[in-house]
Backbone as numpy.savetxt, mean C-alpha at the origin, in Angstrom:
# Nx Ny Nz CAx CAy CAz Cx Cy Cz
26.03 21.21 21.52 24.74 20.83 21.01 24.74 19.37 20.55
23.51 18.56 20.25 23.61 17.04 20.19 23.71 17.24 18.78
23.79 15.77 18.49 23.70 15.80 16.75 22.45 15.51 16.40
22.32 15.96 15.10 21.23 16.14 14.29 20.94 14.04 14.54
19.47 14.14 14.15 19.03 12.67 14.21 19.50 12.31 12.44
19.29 13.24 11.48 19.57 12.31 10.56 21.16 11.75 10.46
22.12 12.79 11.48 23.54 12.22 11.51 23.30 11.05 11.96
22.39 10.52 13.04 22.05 9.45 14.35 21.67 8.05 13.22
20.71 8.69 12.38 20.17 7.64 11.83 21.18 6.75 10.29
21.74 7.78 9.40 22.92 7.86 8.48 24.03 6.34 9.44
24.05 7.08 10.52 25.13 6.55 11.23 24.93 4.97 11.43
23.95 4.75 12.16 23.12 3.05 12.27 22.98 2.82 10.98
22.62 3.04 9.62 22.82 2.49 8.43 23.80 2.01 7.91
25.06 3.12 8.20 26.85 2.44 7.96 26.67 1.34 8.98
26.29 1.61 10.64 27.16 0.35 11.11 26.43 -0.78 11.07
25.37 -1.10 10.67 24.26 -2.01 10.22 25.07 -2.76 8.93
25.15 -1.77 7.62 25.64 -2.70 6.91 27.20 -2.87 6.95
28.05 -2.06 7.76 29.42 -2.76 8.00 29.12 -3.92 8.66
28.72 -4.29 9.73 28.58 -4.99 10.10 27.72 -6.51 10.28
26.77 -6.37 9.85 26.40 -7.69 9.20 25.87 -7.44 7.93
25.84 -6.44 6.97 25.94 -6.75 5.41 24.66 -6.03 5.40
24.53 -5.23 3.86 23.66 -4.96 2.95 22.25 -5.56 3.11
22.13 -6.25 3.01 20.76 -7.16 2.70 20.66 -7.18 4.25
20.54 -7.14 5.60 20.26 -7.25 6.82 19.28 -5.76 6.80
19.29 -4.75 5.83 18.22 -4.21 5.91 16.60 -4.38 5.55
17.05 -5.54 4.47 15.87 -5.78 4.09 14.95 -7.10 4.91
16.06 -7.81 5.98 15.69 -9.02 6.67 14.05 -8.64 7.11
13.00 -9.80 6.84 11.78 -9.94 7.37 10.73 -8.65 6.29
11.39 -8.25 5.42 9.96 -7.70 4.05 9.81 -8.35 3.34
9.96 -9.70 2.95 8.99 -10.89 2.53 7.61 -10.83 2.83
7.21 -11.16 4.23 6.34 -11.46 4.66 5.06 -10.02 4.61
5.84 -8.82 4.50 4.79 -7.62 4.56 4.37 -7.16 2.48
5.60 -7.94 2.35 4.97 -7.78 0.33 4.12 -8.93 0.55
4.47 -10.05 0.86 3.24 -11.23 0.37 1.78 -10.19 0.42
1.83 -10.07 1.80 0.02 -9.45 2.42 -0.56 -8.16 1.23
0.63 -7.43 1.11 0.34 -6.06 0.52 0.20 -6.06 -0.85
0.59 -7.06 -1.50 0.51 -7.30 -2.85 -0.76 -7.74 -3.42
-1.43 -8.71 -2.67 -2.97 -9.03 -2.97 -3.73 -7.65 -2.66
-3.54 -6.91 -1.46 -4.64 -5.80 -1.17 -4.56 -4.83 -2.61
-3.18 -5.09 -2.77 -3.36 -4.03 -4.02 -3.84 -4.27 -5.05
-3.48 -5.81 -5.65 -4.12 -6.09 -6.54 -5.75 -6.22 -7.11
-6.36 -6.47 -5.70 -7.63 -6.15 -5.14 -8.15 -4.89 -5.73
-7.22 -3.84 -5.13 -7.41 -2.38 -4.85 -8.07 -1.72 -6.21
-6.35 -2.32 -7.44 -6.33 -1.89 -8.84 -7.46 -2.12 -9.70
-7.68 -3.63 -9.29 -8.50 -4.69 -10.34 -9.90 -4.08 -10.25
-10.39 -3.28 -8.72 -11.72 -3.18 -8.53 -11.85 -1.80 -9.22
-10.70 -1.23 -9.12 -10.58 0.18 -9.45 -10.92 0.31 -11.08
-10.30 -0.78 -11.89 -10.65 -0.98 -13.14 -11.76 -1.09 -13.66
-12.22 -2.06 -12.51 -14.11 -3.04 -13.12 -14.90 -1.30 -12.85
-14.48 -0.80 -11.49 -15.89 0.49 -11.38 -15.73 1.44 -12.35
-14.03 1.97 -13.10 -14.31 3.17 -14.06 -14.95 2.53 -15.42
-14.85 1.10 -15.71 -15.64 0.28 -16.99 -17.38 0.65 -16.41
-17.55 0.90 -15.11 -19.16 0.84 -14.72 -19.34 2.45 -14.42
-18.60 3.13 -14.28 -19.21 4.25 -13.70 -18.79 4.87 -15.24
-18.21 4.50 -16.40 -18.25 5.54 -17.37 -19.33 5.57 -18.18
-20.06 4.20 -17.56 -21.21 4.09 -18.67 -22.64 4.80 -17.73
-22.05 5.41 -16.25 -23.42 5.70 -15.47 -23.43 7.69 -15.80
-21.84 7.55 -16.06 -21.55 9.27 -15.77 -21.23 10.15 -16.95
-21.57 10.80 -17.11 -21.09 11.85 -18.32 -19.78 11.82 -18.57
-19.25 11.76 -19.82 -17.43 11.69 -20.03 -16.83 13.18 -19.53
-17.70 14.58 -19.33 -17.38 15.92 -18.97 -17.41 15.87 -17.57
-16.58 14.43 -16.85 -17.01 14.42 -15.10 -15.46 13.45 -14.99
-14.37 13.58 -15.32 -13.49 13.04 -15.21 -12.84 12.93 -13.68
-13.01 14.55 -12.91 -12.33 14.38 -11.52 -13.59 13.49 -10.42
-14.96 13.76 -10.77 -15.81 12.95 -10.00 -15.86 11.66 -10.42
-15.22 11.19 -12.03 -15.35 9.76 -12.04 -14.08 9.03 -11.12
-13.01 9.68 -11.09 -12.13 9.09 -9.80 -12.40 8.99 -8.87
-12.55 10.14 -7.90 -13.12 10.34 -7.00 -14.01 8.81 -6.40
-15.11 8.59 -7.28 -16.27 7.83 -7.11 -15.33 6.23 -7.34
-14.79 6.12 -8.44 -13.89 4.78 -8.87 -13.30 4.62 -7.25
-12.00 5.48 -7.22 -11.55 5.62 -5.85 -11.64 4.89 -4.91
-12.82 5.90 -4.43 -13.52 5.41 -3.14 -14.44 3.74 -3.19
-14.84 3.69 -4.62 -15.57 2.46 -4.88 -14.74 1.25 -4.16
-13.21 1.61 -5.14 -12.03 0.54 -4.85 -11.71 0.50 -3.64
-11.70 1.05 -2.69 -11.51 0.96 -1.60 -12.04 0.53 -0.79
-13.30 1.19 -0.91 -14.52 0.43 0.00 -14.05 -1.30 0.04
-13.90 -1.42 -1.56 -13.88 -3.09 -2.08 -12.83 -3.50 -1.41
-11.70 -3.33 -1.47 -10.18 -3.67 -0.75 -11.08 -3.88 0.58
-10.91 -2.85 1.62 -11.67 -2.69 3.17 -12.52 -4.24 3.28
-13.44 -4.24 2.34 -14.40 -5.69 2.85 -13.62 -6.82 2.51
-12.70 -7.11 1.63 -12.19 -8.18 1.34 -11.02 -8.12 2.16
-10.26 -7.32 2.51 -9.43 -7.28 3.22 -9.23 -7.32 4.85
-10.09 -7.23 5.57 -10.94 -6.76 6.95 -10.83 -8.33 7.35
-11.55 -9.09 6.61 -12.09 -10.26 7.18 -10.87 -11.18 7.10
-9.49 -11.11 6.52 -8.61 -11.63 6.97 -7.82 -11.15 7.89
-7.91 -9.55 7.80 -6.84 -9.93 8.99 -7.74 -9.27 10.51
-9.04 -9.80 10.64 -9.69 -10.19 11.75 -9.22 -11.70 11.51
-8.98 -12.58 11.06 -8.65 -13.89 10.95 -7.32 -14.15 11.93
-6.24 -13.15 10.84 -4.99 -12.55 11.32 -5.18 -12.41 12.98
-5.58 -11.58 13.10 -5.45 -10.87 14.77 -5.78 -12.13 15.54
-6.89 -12.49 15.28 -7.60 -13.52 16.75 -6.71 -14.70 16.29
């Protein structure tokens, strides 16, 4: 029978870092935190401003619909601010 993939995969991790070192796993995630760090911050910050706006629209006895609504608010917000760069990105 073959070997299991996580033996397959375990295995390329030893000879990865025997062979050119520890940190060769992390080569090239610079560049994917820079991008991901603004979307989030985006994400959080909007997430903050809508539960300061939606607690004053919604009853305090609506805690799972005030996420819910925050949530999706923040997201929406990320999506538009985020969209139009990396249509920038792509083309």
């Amino acid at each position: 029978m073959g070997q299991k993939s996580s033996d397959s995969i375990l295995k390329t991790f030893r000879t990865i870092i025997r062979e050119e070192g520890f940190s060769r796993l992390y080569r090239g995630i610079i560049p994917p935190i820079l991008v991901e760090a603004p979307k989030r911050a985006i994400k959080f910050g909007a997430n903050d401003q809508y539960t300061r706006i939606y607690k004053q629209i919604l009853p305090p006895s609506f805690p799972l619909p005030l996420a819910m609504v925050t949530g999706v608010s923040a997201g929406c917000t990320e999506a538009l601010v985020v969209v139009s760069f990396d249509l920038v990105k792509i083309r």
